[in-house]
N, C-alpha and C positions, 0 to 999 in steps of 0.2 A: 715259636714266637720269634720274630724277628727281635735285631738288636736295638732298632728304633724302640719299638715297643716295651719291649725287657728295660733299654734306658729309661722312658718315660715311669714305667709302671716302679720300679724302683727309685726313683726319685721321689716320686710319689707316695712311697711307702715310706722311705729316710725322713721325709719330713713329718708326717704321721707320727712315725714310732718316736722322733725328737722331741713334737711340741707335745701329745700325749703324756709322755715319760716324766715331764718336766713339768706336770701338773702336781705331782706329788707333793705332799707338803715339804719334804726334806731338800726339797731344791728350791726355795724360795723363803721358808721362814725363818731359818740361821739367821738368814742376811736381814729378813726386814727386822727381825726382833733384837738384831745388834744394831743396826741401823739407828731403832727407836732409841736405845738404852743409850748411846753412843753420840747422836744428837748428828748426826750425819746426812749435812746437805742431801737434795735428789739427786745432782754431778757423781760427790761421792760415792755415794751406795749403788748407782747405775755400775759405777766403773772396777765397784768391791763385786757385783754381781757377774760383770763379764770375765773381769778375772778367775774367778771361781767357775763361772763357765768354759771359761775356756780351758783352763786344767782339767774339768770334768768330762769331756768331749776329745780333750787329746788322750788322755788315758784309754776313754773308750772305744777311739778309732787306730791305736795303738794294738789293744789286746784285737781289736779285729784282724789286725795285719798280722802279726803271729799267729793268728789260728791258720789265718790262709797257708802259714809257711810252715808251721806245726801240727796243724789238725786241730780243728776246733773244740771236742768234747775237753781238752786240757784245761784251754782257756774259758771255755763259760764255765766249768768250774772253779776254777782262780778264779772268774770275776762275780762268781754268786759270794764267795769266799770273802771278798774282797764286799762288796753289799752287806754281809753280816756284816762285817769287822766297820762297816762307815757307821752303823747303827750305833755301835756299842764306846764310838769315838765321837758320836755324836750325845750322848749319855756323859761321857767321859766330860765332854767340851764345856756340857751344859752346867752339870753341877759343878766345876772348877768355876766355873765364867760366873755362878751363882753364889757360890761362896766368897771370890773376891769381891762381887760386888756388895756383896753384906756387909764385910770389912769396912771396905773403903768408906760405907756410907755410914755406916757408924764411926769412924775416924774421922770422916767430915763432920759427923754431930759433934764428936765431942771434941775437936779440936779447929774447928771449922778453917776461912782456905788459910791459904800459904802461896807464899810468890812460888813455888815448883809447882802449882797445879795444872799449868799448861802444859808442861813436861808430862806430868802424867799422864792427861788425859792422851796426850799425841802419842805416847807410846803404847798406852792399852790399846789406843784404836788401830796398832801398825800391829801388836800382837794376836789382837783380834779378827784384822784381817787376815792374817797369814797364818794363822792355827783355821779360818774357814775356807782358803785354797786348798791344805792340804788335807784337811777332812773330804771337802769336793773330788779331789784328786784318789782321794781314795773308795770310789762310790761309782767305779763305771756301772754304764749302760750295756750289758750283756746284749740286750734283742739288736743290737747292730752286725752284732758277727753272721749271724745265718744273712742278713741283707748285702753284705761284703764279700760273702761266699755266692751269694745267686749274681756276682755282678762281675765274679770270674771270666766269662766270655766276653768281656767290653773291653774296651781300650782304658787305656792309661788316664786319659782326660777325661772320658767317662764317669769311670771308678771316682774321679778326684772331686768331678761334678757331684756325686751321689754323695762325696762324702761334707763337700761344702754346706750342701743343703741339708745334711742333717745336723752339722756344726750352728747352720745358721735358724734354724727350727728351733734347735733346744739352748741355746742361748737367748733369741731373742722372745722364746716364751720365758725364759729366768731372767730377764731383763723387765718385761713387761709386767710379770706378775709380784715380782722386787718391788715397783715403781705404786703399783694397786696401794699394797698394801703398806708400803713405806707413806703413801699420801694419807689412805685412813688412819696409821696409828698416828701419823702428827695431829688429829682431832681429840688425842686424850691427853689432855694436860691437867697438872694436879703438882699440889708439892708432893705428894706422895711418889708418884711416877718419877717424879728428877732425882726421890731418894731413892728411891728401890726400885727405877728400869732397870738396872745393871741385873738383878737377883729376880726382875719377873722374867728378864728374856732368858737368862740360864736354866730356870724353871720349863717356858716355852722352848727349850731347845731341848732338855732333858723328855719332856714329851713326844713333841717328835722324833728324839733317838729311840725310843719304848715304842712308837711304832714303827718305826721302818723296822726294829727287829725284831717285833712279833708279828708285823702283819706282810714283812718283806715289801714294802714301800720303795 
């Protein structure tokens, strides 16, 4: 196979295996079910998604580069390792982020606001986003390293090509499918929902940590 071809045909695959990979529920419903609970513009949550993809995507073009320069079977086991361990932090994330939110919404009933409650909210939502960067962050995409190892005989610019387009696959399908489902959960409103989003989406988060680590999601 020439190098034209090998270019084209891995490129082609990089974006595959991106936006595929990124259909999962654990790349997209952290973000829309803190989104909902959190009351978080479409700007915001676009921009809490690229973040988290973009951590997600350096990580996992990161252990690609060490395999090439270590030997890959090290590193796709560190990052299946690293796949259990996002499940069980995404478990971790959901009932914490479910028990505060219980708190809170029972401290609003029984003591309803307070001039600090834009303090708070602004700070759960900075803790929130940045406990779901580094949950992302720790949840590479393992099927990139065999695609970074076939692409050994390219150039420089090549390689960086193949690696854009898979940055930009699997980001812009967790951007779009963010965007999906952040639009239909703003269709459920309720007083109930303004009390208890904080505690349905840590529930929905806790869900999909139970499967990404039984069904390896």
């Amino acid at each position: 196979m020439s190098t034209t071809s090998l270019f084209a045909t891995l490129t082609m695959a990089a974006i595959t295996v991106g936006s595929l990979h990124s259909l999962a529920p654990d790349h997209w419903v952290p973000i829309a079910a803190v989104a909902r609970a959190r009351s978080w513009s479409r700007s915001h949550t676009a921009r809490v998604a690229l973040l988290c993809g973009l951590g997600h995507v350096t990580i996992s073009v990161l252990l690609g580069l060490l395999a090439l320069m270590f030997g890959a079977h090290l590193f796709e086991s560190l990052g299946e390792k690293m796949e259990s361990v996002a499940g069980l932090l995404l478990i971790g994330f959901g009932v914490a982020y479910a028990v505060w939110g219980f708190r809170h919404s029972l401290a609003h009933r029984l003591h309803g606001h307070h001039h600090h409650h834009y303090d708070h909210v602004h700070d759960a939502s900075r803790a929130s986003t940045w406990s779901l960067f580094l949950i992302y962050c720790a949840d590479p995409c393992v099927a990139v390293i065999p695609i970074l190892f076939a692409a050994a005989p390219l150039s420089g610019i090549e390689t960086a090509s193949i690696v854009v387009a898979y940055e930009a696959a699997t980001i812009g399908t967790m951007v779009a499918l963010v965007a999906v489902a952040h639009s239909g959960a703003r269709l459920f409103k309720g007083k109930w929902l303004e009390r208890y989003g904080d505690s349905t989406a840590g529930a929905l988060i806790v869900a999909t940590g139970v499967m990404v680590a039984i069904l390896g999601w």
